[in-house]
C-alpha positions in Angstrom: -54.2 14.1 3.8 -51.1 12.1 3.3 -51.0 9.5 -0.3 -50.8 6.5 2.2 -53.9 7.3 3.9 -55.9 9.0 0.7 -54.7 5.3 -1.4 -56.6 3.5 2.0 -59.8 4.9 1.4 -59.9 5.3 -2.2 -59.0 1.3 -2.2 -62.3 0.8 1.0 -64.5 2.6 -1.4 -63.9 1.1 -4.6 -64.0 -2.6 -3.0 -67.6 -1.0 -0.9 -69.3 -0.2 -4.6 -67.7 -3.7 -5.9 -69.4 -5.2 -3.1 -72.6 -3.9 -3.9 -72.5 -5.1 -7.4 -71.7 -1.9 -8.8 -69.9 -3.0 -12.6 -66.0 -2.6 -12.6 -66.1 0.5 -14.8 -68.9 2.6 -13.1 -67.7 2.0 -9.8 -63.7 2.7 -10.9 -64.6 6.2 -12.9 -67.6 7.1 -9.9 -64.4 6.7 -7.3 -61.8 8.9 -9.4 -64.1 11.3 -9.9 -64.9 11.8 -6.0 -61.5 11.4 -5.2 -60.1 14.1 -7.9 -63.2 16.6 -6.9 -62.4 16.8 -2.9 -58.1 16.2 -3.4 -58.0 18.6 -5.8 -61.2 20.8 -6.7 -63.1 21.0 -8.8 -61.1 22.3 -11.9 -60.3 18.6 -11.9 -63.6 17.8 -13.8 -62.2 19.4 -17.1 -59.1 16.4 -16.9 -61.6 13.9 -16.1 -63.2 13.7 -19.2 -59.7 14.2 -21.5 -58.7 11.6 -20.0 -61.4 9.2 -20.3 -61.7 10.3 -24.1 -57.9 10.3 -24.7 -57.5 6.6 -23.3 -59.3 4.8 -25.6 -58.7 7.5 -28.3 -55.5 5.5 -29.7 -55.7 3.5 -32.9 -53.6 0.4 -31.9 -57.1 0.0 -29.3 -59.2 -0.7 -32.6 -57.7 -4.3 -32.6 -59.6 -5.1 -29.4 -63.0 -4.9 -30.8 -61.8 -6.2 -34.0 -60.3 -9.3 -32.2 -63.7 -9.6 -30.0 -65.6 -9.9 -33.2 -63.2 -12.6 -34.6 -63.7 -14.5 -31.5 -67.7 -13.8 -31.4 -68.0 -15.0 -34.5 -66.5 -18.7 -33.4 -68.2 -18.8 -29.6 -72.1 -18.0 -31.6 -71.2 -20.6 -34.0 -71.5 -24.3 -33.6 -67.2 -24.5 -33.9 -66.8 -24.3 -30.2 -69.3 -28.0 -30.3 -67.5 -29.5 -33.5 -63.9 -28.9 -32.2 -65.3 -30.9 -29.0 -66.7 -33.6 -30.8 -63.4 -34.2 -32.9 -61.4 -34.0 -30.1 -63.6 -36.6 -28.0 -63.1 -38.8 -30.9 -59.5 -39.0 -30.3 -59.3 -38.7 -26.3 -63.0 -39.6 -25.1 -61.9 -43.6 -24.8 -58.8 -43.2 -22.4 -58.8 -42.9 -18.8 -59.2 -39.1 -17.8 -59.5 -38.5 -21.9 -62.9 -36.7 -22.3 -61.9 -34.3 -19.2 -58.1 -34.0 -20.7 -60.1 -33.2 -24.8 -62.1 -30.4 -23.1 -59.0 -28.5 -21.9 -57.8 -29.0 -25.5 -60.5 -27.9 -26.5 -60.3 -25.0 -24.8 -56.6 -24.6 -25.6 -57.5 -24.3 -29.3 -60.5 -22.5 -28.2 -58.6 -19.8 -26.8 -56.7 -18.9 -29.5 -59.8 -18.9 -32.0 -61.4 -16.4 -29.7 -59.0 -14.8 -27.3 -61.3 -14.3 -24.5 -61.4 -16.9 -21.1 -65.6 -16.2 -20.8 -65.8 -17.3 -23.9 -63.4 -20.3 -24.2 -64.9 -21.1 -20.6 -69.0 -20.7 -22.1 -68.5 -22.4 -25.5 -66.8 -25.7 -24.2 -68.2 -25.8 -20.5 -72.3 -25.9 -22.3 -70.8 -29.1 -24.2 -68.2 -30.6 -22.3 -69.8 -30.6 -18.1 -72.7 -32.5 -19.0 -71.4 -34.9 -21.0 -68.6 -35.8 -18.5 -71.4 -35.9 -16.1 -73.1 -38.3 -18.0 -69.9 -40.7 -18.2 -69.8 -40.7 -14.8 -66.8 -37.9 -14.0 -67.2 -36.0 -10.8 -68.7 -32.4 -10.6 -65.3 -30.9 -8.8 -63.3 -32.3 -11.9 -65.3 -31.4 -14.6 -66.7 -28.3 -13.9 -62.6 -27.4 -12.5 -61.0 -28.2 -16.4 -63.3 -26.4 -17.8 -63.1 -23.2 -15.3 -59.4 -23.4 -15.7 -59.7 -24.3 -19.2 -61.2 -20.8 -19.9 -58.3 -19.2 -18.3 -56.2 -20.1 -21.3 -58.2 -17.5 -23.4 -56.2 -14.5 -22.2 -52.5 -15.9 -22.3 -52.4 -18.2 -25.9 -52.5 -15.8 -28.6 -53.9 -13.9 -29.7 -54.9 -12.5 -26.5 -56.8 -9.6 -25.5 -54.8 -8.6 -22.5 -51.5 -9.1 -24.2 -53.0 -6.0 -26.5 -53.9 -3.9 -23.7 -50.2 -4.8 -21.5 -48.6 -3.6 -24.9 -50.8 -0.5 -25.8 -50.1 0.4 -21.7 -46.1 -0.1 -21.5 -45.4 0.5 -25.4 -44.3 -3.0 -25.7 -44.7 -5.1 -28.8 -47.4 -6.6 -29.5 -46.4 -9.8 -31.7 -43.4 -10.2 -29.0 -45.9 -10.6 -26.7 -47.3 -12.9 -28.4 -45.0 -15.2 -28.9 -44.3 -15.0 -25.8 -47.3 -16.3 -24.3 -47.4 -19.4 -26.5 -45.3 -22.1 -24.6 -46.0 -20.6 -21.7 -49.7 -21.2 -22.6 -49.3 -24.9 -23.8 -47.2 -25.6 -20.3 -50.1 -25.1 -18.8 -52.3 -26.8 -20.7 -50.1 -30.0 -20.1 -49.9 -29.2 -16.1 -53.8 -29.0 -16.2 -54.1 -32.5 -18.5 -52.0 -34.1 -15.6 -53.9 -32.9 -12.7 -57.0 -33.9 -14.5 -55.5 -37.7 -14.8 -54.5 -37.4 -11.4 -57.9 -36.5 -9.6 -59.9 -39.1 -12.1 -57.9 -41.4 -11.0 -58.0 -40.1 -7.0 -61.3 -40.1 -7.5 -61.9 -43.7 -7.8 -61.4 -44.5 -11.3 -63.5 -42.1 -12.8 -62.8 -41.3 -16.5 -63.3 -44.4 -18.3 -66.5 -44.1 -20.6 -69.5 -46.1 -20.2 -70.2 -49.0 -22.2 -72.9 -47.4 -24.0 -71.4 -43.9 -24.1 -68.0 -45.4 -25.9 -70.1 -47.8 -28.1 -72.5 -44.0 -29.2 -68.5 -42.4 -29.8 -67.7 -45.5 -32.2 -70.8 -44.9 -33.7 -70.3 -41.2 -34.4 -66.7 -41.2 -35.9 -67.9 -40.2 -39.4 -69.6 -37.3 -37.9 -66.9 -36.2 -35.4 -64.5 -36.4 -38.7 -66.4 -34.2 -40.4 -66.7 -31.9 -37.5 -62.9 -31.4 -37.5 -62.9 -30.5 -41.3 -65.1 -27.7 -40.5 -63.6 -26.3 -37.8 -59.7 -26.3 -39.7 -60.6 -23.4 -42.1 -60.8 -21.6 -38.7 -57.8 -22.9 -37.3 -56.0 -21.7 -40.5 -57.4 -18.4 -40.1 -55.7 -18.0 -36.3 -52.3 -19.7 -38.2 -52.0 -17.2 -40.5 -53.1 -14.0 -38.2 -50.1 -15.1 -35.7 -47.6 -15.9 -38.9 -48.8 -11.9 -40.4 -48.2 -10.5 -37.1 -44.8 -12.5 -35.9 -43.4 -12.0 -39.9 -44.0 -7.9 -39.6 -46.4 -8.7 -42.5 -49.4 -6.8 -41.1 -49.9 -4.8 -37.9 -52.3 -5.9 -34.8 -55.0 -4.2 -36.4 -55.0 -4.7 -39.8 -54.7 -8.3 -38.4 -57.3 -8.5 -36.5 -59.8 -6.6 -39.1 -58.7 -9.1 -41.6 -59.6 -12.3 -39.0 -62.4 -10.8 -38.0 -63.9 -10.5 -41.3 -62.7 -14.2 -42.4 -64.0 -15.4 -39.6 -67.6 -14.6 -39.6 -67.7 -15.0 -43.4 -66.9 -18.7 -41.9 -69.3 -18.8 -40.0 -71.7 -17.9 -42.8 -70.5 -20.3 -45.0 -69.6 -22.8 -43.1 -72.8 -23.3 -40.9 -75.3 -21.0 -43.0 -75.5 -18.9 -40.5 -77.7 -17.0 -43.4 -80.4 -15.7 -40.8 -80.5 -12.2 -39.4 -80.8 -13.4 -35.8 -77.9 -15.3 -35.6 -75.4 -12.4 -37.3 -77.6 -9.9 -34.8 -76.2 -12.3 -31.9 -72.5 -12.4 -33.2 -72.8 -8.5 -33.5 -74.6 -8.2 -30.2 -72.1 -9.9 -28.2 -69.0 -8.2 -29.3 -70.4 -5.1 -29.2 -71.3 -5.6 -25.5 -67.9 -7.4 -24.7 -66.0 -4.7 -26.8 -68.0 -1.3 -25.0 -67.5 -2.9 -21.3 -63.8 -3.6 -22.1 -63.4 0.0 -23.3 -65.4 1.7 -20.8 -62.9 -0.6 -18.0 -60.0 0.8 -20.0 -60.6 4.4 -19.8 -62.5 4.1 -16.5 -59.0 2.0 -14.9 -56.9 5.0 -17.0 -58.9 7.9 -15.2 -58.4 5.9 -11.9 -54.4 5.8 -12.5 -54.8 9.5 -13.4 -56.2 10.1 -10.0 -53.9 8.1 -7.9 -50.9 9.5 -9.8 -52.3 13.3 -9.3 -52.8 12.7 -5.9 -49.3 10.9 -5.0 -50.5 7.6 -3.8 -48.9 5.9 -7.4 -45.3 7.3 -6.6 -45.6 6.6 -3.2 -46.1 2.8 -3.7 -43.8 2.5 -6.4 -41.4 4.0 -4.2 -42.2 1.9 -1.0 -41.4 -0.8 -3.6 -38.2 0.2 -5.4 -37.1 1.8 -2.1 -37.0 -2.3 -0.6 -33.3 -3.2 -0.3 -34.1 -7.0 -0.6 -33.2 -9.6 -3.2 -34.4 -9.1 -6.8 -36.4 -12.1 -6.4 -38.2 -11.6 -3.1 -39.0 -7.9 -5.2 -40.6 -10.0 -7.3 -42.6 -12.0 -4.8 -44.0 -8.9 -3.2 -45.1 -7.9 -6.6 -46.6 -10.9 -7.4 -48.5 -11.2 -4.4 -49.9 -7.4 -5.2 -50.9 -8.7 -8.5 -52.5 -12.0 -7.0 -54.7 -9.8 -4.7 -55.2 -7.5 -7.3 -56.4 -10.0 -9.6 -59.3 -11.3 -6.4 -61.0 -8.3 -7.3 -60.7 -6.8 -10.4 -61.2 -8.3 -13.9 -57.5 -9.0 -16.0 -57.7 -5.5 -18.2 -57.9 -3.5 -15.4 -55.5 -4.5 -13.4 -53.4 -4.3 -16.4 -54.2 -0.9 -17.2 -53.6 0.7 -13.7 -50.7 -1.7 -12.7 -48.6 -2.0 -15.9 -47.0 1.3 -16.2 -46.4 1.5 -12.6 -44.7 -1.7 -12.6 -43.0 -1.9 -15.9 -39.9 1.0 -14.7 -39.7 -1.3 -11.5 -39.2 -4.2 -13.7 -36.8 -2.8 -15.6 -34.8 -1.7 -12.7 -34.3 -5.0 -11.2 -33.4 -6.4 -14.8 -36.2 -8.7 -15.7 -37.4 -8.7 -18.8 -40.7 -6.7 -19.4 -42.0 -9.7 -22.0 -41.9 -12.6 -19.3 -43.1 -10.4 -17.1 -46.2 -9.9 -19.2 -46.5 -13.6 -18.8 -46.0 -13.8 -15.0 -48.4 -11.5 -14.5 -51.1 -12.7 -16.9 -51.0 -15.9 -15.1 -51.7 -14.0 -12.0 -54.7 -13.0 -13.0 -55.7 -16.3 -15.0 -55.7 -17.0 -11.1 -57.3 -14.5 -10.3 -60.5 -15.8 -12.5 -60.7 -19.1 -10.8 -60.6 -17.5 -7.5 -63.2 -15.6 -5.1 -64.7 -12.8 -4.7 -64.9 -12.1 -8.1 -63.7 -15.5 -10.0 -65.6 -14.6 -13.1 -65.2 -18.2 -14.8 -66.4 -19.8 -11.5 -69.9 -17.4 -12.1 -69.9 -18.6 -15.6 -69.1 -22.4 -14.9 -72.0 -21.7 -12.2 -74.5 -20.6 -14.5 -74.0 -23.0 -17.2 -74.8 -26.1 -14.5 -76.7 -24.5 -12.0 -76.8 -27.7 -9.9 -73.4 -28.0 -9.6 -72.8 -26.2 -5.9 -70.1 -23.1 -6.4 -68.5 -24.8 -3.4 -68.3 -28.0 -5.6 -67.0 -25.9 -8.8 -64.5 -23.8 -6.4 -62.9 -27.0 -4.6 -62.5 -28.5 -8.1 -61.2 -25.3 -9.7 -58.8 -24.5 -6.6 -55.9 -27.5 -7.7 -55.4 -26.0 -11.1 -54.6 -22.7 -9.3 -51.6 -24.6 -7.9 -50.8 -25.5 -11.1 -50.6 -22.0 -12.3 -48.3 -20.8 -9.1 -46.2 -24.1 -10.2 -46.3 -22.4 -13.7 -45.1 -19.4 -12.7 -42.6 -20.8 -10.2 -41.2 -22.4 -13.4 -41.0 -19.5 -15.7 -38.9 -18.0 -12.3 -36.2 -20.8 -12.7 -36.5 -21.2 -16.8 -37.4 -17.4 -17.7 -36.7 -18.9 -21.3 -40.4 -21.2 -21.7 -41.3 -17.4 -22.5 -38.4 -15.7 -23.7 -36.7 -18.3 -26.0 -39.0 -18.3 -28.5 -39.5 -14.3 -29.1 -35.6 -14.4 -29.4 -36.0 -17.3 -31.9 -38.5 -15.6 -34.1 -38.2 -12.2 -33.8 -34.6 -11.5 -32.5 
């Protein structure tokens, strides 16, 4: 059987067994293992597990759970609430302000925790009923917060920009950096959007009377809610300044944040308890297997398609296009946008990366902005059916919200990401200027 037609079914069957709610790793490892068996026999079972093994058995990969932690330790504490309240002190009077302070909040969220279902969980249970309450219209604020979430995987430190770096031997701390202005454009294109469909919507935004007389009431607490959460904002500070000064490596890093953090969240909340450390553990330990298993499963699955000629074939279908660097980089876009409908961001990365990276290269872009472009992709890709995983989260968090509702409110900010990434095309510096700055 020719690659072309082999890569046709292997892509029907994996998208059948997503369909059927099979999870992401199962139904990636179940297909490469079929595949390998009848393409190539079944000596093939003996490089199926070595691979699965030898894909996650690389030490630069202990960061991940130690970064999950970190971030566990913030989303099971209260911070995610107090670094809302503070915020609404400052923004919740203004037109638009409470809907523009959550995707602050989830801005600075993001880089507490590093993860968009998190960001997206910890501000959406605070932030959609309260704007609710003032009177803000379910598309808008069950949108920010969807796309809000998004954030968690491009402002460092990010989970995916780990995984991108441990796949295509980039640099970690470069890429970083380089998803830091990149991150806050974003945030800004978001805020204005937000301003623009309160406004559209009739003048929506604008507390009530009692609601802004209750946040004049509450300054003293909402001040004290922002001295609590600064110990952990100085915590993320000084994990980017160790990582972007060569001081530490990912890992030791991320060990030392994780630990700092959830001594935090001991002392700062008395989170003395056993059940509440049992929940912190809980949830990264189940974040951190299903990431892991999705790595090595999406690694076994690139080990497939590369055994049986469907990888070169593509990524010489690609490279062999005699068109403009720039429409290259459309088609490859579009790939990732599709790619990103139905698969979660570290997969994609895993099985797409190295492919991609040589082809990069080739047409002289550089591999760091890339890793911005195509994390943006897949921030789409979160907001967007079939999969849209923050769109399921936003769903479950206000059940009475109609998806329809949360996916019409969530689908302007994915224009705002294409505009993103439309700007990084015509000022490649937003993500390359500062890594050159700092690093050189």
């Amino acid at each position: 059987m020719d690659p072309v037609t082999s890569g046709i079914l292997i892509g029907v069957a994996l998208l059948a067994l997503m369909a059927i709610g099979t999870p992401i790793a199962f139904a990636l490892g179940s297909v490469s293992l079929v595949a390998l068996v009848l393409g190539r026999g079944m000596s093939e079972l003996v490089y199926f597990g070595e691979t699965f093994y030898n894909s996650i058995a690389s030490f630069g990969f202990v960061a991940i759970p130690m970064f999950i932690l970190m971030g566990s330790a913030v989303a099971s504490s209260p911070t995610g609430r107090d670094l809302y309240r503070s915020l609404d002190l400052w923004l919740g009077r203004v037109p638009g302000g409470l809907a523009i302070s959550n995707i602050g909040a989830c801005s600075i969220f993001a880089a507490l925790s590093g993860s968009s279902p998190a960001t997206c969980a910890a501000i959406g249970k605070l932030g959609i009923p309260e704007m609710r309450k003032r009177g803000y219209p379910d598309g808008v604020a069950a949108g920010c917060i969807a796309a809000g979430g998004t954030l968690g995987i491009l402002i460092p430190p990010s989970v995916t920009m780990i995984v991108y770096g441990i796949s295509t031997e980039t640099s970690i701390g470069r890429l970083f950096i380089a998803g830091a202005l990149p991150g806050l454009m974003l945030a800004v294109l978001f805020m204005v959007w937000t301003v623009i469909a309160c406004k559209m919507a009739g003048g929506y935004g604008n507390p009530l009377a009692a609601a802004a007389e209750q946040a004049k009431g509450n300054v003293e607490g909402n001040l004290k809610a922002l001295v609590r959460v600064l110990p952990f904002l100085a915590v993320v500070t000084g994990i980017l300044f160790a990582l972007y000064g060569g001081v530490a490596t990912p890992t030791e890093a991320a060990a030392v944040g994780a630990f700092l953090c959830l001594a935090l969240a001991i002392l700062v909340y008395r989170l003395w308890q056993p059940a509440p450390l049992k929940l912190i553990m809980r949830d990264a330990l189940r974040e951190s297997v299903m990431i892991m298993l999705i790595i090595a499963a999406a690694e076994v699955f690139a080990y497939a398609l590369s055994s049986m000629f469907i990888t070169q074939t593509i990524a010489g279908g690609i490279a062999a296009l005699e068109v403009n660097r720039w429409v290259l980089m459309g088609v490859i876009n579009l790939f990732l946008l599709v790619a990103g409908f139905f698969l979660p961001p570290v997969a994609v990365i895993v099985m797409t990366a190295p492919i991609l990276l040589p082809i990069i290269l080739q047409a002289h872009f550089d591999p760091y902005w890339f890793a911005v472009v195509l994390t943006i992709n897949l921030e789409i890709g979160l907001i967007t059916p079939p999969v849209g995983l923050n769109l399921f989260i936003i769903n479950g968090i206000a059940p009475d919200i109609a998806l329809r509702d949360v996916l019409l409110g969530s689908l302007p900010y994915a224009l705002c990401m294409v505009l993103g990434i439309v700007l990084l095309c015509f000022f490649p510096a937003i993500a390359t200027w500062l890594p050159d700055l700092i690093i050189g």
